[in-house]
LOKOL-636378 format. One record per residue (C-alpha): y, z, x negated; residue in three letters; residue number from 1; chain. Coordinates in nm, 2 decimals. Each point is the difference from the previous one (the first is absolute). Example, Ala and Ser with C-alpha at 12.3 -4.5 7.8 and 13.67 -1.06 7.14 Angstrom:
<atoms>
<Y=-0.45; Z=0.78; X=-1.23; code=ALA; pos=1; unit=A>
<Y=0.34; Z=-0.07; X=-0.14; code=SER; pos=2; unit=A>
</atoms>
This chain:
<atoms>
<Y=1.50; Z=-1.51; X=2.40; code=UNK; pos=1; unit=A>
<Y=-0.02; Z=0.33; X=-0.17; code=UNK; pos=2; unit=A>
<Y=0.40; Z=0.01; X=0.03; code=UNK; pos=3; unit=A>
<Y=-0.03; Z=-0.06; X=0.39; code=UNK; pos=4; unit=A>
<Y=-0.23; Z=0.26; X=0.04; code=UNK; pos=5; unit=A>
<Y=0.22; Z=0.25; X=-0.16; code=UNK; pos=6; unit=A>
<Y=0.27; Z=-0.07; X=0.23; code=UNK; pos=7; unit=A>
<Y=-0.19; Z=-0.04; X=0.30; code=UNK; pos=8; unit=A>
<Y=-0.16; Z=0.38; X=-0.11; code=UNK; pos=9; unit=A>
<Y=0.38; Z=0.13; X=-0.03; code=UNK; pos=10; unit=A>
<Y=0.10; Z=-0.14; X=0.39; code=UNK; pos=11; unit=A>
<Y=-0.36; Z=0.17; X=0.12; code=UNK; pos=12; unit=A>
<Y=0.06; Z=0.31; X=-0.21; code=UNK; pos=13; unit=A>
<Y=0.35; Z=0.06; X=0.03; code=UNK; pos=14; unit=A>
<Y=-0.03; Z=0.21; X=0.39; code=UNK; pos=15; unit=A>
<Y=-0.29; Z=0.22; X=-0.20; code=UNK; pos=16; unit=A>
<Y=0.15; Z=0.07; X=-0.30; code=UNK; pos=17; unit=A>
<Y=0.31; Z=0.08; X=0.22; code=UNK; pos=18; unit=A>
<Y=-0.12; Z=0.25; X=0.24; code=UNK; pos=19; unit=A>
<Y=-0.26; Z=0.17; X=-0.12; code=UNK; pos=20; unit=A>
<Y=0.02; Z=0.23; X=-0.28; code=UNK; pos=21; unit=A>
<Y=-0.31; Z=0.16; X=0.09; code=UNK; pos=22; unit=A>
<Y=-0.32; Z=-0.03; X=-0.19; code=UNK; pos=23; unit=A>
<Y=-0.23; Z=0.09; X=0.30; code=UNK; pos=24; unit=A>
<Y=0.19; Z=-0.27; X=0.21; code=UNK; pos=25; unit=A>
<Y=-0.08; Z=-0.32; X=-0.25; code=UNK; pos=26; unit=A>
<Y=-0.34; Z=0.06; X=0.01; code=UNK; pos=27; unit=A>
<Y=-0.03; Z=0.00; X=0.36; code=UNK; pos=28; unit=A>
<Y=0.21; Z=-0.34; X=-0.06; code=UNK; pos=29; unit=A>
<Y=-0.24; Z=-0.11; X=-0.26; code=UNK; pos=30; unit=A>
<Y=-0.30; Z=0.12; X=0.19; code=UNK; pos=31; unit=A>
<Y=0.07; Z=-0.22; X=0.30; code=UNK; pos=32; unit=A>
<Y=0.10; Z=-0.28; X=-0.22; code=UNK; pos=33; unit=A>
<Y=-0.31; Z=0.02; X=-0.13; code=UNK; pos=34; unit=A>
<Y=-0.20; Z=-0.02; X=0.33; code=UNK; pos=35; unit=A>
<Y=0.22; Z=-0.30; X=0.12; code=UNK; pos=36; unit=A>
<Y=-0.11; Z=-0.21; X=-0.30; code=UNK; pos=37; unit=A>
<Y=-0.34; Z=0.15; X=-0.03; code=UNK; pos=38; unit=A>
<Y=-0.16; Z=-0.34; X=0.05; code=UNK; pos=39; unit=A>
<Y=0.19; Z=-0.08; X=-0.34; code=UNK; pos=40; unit=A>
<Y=-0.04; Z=0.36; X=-0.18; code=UNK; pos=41; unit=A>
<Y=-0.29; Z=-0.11; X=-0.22; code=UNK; pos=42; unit=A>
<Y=0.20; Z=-0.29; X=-0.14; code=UNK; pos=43; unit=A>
<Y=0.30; Z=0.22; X=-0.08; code=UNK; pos=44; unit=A>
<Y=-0.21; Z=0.31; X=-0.14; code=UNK; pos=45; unit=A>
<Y=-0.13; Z=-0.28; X=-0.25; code=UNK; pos=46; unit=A>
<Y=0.33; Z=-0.14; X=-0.09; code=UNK; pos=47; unit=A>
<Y=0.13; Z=0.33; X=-0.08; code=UNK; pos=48; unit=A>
<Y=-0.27; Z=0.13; X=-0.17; code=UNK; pos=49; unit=A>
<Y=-0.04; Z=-0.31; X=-0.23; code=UNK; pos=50; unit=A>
<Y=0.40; Z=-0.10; X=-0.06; code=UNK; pos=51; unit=A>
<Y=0.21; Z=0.31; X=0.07; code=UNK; pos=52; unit=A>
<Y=-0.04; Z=0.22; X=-0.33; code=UNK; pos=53; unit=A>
<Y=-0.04; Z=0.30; X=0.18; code=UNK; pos=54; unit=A>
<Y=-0.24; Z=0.31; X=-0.11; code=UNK; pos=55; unit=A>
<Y=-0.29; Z=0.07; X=0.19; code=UNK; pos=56; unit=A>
<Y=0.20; Z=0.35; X=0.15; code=UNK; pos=57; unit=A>
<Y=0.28; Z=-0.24; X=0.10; code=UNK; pos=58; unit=A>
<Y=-0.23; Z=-0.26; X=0.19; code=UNK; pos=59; unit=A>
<Y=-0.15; Z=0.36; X=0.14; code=UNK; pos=60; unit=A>
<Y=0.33; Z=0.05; X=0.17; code=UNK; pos=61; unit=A>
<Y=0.09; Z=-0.31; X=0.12; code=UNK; pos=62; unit=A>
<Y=-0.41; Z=-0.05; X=0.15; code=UNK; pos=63; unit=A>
<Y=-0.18; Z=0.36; X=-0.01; code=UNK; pos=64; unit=A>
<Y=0.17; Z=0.31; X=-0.05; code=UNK; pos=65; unit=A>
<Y=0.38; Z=-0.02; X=0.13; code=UNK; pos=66; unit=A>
<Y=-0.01; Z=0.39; X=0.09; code=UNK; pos=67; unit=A>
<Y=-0.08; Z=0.08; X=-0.37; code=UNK; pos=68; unit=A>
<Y=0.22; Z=0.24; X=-0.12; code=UNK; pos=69; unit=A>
<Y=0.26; Z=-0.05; X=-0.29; code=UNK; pos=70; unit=A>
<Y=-0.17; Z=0.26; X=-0.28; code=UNK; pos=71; unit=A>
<Y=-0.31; Z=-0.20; X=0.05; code=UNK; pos=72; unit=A>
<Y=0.10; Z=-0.32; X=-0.09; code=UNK; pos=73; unit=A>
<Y=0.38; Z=0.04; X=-0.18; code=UNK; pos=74; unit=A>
<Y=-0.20; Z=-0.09; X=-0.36; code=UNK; pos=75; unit=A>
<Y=-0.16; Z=-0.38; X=0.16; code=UNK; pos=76; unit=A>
<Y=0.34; Z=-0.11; X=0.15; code=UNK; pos=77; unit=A>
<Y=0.28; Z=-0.21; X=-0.09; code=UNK; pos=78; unit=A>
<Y=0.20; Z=0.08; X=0.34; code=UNK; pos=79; unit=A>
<Y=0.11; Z=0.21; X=0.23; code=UNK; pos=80; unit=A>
<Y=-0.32; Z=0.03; X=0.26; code=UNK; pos=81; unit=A>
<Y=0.23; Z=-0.18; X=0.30; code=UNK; pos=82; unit=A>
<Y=0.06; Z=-0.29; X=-0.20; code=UNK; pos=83; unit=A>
<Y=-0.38; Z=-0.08; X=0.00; code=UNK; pos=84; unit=A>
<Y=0.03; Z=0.00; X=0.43; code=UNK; pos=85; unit=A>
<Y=0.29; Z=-0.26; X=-0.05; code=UNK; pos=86; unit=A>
<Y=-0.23; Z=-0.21; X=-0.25; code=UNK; pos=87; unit=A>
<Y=-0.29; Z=-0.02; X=0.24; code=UNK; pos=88; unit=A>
<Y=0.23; Z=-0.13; X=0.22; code=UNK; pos=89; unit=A>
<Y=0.14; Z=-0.27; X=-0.21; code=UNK; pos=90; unit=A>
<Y=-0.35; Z=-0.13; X=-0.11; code=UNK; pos=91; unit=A>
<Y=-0.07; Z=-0.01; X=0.38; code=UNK; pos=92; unit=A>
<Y=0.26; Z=-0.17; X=0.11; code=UNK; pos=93; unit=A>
<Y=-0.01; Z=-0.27; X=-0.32; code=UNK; pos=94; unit=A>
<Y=-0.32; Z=-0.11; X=0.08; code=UNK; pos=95; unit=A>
<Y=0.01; Z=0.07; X=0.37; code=UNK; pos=96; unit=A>
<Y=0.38; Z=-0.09; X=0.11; code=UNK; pos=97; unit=A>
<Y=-0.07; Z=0.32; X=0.23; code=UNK; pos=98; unit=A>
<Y=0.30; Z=0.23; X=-0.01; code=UNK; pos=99; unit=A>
<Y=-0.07; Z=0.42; X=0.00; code=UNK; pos=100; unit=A>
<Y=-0.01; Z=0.08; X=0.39; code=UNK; pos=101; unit=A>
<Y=0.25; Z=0.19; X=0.13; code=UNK; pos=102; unit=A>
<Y=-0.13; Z=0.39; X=0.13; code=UNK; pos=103; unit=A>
<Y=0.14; Z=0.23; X=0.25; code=UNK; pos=104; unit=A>
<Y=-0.03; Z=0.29; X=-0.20; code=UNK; pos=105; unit=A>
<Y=-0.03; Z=0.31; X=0.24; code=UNK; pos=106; unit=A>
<Y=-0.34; Z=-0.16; X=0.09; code=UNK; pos=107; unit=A>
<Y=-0.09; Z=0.15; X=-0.35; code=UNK; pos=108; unit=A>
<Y=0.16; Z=0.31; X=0.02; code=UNK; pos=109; unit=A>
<Y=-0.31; Z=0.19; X=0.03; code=UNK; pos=110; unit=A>
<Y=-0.18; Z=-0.24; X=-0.30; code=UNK; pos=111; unit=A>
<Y=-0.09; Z=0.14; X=-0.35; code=UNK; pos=112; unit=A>
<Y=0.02; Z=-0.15; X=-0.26; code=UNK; pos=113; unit=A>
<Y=-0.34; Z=0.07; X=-0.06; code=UNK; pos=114; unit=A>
<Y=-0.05; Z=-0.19; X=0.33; code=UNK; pos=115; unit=A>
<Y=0.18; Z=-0.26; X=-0.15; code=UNK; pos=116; unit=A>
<Y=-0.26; Z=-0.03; X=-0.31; code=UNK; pos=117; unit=A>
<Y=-0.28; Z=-0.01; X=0.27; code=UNK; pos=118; unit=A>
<Y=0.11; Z=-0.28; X=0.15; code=UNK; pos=119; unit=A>
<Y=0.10; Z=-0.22; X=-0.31; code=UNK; pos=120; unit=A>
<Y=-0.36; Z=0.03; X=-0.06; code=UNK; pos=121; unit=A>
<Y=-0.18; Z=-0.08; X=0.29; code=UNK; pos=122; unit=A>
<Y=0.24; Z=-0.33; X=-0.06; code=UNK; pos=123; unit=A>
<Y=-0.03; Z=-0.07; X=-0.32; code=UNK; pos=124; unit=A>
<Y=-0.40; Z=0.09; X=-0.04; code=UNK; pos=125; unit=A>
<Y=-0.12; Z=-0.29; X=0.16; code=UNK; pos=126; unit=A>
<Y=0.25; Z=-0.24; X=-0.15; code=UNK; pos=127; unit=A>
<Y=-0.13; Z=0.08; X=-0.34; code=UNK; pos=128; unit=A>
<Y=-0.37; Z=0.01; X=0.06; code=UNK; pos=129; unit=A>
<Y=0.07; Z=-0.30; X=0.19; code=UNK; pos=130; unit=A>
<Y=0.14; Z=-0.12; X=-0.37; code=UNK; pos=131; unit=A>
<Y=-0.24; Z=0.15; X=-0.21; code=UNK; pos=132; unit=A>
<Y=-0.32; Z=-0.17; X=0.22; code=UNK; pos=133; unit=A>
<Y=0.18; Z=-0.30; X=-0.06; code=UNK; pos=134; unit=A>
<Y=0.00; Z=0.03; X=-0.40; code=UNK; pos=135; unit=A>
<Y=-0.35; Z=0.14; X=-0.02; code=UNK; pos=136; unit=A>
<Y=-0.13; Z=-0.28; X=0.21; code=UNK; pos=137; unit=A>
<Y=0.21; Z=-0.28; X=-0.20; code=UNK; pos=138; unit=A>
<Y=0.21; Z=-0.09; X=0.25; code=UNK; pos=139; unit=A>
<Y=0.35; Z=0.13; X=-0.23; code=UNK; pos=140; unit=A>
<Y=-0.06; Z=-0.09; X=-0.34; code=UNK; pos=141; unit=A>
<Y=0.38; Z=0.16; X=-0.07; code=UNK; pos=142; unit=A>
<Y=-0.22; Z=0.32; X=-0.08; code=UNK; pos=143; unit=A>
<Y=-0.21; Z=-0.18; X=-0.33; code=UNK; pos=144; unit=A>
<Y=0.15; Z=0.24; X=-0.24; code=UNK; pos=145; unit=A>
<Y=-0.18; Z=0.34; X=0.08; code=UNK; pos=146; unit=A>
<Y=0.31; Z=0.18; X=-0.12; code=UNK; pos=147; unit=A>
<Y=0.21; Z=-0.12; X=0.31; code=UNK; pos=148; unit=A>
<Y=-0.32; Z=0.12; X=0.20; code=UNK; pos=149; unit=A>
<Y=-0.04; Z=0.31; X=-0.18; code=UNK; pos=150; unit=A>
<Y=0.33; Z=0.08; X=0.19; code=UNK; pos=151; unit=A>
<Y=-0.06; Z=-0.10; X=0.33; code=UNK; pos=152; unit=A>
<Y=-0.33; Z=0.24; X=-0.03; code=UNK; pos=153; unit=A>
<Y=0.22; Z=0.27; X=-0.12; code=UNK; pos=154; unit=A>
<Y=0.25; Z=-0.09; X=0.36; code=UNK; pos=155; unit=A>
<Y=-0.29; Z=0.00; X=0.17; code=UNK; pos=156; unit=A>
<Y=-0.10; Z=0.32; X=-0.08; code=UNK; pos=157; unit=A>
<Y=0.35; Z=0.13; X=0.06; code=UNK; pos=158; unit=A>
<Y=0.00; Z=-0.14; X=0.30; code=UNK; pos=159; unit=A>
<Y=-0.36; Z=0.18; X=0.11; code=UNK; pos=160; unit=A>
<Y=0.06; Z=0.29; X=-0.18; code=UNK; pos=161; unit=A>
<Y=0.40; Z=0.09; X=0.02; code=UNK; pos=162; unit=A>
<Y=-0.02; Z=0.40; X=-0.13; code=UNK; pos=163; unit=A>
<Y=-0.16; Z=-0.13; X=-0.32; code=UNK; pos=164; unit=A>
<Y=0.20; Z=-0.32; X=-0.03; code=UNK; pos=165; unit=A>
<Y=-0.07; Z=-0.24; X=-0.32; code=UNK; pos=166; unit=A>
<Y=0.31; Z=0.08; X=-0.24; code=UNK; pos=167; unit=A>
<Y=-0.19; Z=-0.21; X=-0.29; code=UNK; pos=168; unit=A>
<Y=-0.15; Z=-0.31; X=0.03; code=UNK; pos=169; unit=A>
<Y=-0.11; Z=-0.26; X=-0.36; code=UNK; pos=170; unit=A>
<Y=-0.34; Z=-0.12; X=-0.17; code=UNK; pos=171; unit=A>
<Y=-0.18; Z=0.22; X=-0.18; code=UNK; pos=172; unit=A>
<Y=0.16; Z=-0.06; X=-0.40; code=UNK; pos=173; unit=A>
<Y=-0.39; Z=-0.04; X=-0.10; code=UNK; pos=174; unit=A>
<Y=-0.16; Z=-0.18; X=0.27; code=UNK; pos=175; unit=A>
<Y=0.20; Z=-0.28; X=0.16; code=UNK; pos=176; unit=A>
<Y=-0.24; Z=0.02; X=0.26; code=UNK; pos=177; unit=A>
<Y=0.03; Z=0.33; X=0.17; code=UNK; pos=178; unit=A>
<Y=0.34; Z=0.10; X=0.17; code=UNK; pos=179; unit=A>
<Y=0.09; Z=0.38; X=-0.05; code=UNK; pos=180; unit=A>
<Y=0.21; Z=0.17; X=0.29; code=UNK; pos=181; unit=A>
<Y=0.19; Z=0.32; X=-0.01; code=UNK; pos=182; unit=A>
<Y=0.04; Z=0.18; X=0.26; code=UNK; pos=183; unit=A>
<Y=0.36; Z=0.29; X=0.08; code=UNK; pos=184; unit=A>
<Y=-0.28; Z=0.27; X=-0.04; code=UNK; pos=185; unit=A>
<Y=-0.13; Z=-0.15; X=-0.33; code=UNK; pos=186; unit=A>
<Y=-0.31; Z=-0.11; X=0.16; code=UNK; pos=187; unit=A>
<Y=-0.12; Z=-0.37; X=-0.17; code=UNK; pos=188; unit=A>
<Y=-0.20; Z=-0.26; X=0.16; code=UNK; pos=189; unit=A>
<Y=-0.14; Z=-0.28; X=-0.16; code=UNK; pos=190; unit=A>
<Y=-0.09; Z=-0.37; X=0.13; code=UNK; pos=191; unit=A>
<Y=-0.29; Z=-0.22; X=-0.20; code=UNK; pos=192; unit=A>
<Y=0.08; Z=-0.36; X=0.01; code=UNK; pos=193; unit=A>
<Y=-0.37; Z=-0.08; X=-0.07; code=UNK; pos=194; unit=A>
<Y=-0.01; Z=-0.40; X=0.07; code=UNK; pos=195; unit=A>
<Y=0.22; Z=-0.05; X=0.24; code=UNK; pos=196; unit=A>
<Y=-0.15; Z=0.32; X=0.23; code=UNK; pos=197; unit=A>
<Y=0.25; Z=0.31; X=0.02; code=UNK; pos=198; unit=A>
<Y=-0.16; Z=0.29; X=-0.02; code=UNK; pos=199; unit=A>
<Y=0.12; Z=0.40; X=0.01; code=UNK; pos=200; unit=A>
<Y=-0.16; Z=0.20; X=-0.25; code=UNK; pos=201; unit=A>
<Y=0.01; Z=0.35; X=-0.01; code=UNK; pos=202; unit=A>
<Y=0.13; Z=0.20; X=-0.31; code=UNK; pos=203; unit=A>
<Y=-0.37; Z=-0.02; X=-0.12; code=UNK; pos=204; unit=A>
<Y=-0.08; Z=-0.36; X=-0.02; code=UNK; pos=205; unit=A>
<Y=-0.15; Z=0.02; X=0.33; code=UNK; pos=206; unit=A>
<Y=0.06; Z=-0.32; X=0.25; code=UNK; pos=207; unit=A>
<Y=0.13; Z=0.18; X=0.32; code=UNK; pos=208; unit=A>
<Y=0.15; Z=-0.34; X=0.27; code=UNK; pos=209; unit=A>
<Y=0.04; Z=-0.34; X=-0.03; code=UNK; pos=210; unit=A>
<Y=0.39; Z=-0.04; X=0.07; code=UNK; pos=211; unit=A>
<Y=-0.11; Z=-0.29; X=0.25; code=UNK; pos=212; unit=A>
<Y=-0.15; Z=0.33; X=0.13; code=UNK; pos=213; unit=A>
<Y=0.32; Z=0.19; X=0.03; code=UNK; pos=214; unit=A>
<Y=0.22; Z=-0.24; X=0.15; code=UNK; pos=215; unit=A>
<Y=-0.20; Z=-0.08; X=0.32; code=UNK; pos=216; unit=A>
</atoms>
């Protein structure tokens, strides 16, 4: 199966990978591949997040932060930044059989990139708070291990919050039960795991939100 889907991804990709060239461009592909399969967003956000391997800055490119700009995440990547576009795409269409839409480009002509960002967001917000309600309430138990959640918090936050984007994301190395986030400006966060309730506490010990909180 996983040999299928690779060739079905090289047919679907092939026109893309082709013709455009241009950073800007895949997005707006991505973007609107995104909103076609929105219904099935949450499912691929998870499968990504749990079985790809990929940093939390890389998952921040494929779901948050696509406008970021190369000096700000060059030290959390393994690719080029396009390459992250073309595996959103992949992931999409393996568990969607939904090929990347075709654009008529000079209807973006006047579109930033920043525009671009915008809109992933609006997209992919409510397909991971979507996700997240679903593991707090115990509906996805794929999220057991608080590390794996630890990073879709620190996506989350990306996601809300893309000009200080999460570049770090792990356990704390002395409390297994708090989840310590970094953020490009070297601002941390940390989540409390305090049975089974998520909570944000501030960099005093202070509970500041329930994460049920944050994601409605």
């Amino acid at each position: 199966m996983k040999l299928l889907c690779i060739i079905l991804i090289s047919f679907a990709l092939v026109n893309v990978l082709v013709a455009l060239d241009d950073y800007e461009n895949l997005v707006c592909i991505t973007n609107q591949h995104m909103f076609n399969t929105r219904a099935y967003l949450p499912k691929v956000i998870e499968n990504i997040v749990l079985y790809g391997g990929y940093t939390i800055v890389e998952l921040g490119l494929m779901f948050a932060v696509p406008e970021a700009e190369d000096k700000d995440v060059e030290d959390y990547i393994n690719k080029q930044k396009i390459e992250y576009q073309v595996t959103a795409q992949e992931k999409i269409w393996c568990l969607t059989l939904t090929g990347a839409p075709q654009i008529n480009a000079g209807e973006f002509s006047n579109v930033t990139l920043k525009d671009l960002g915008n809109r992933r967001r609006v997209i992919t917000l409510e397909a991971i708070q979507v996700l997240i309600r679903a593991v707090l309430r115990g509906n996805n138990r794929n999220f057991d291990n608080f590390y794996d959640l630890c990073r879709l918090i620190g996506l989350l936050r990306s996601i809300k919050n893309p000009g200080s984007f999460i570049v770090l994301a792990d356990l704390d190395p002395k409390d297994a039960r708090v989840c310590d986030l970094v953020d490009m400006n070297r601002g941390v966060s940390f989540y409390y795991n305090i049975e089974g309730n998520i909570w944000e506490y501030d960099d005093k010990g202070i509970p500041k939100e329930l994460l049920f909180s944050q994601v409605q």
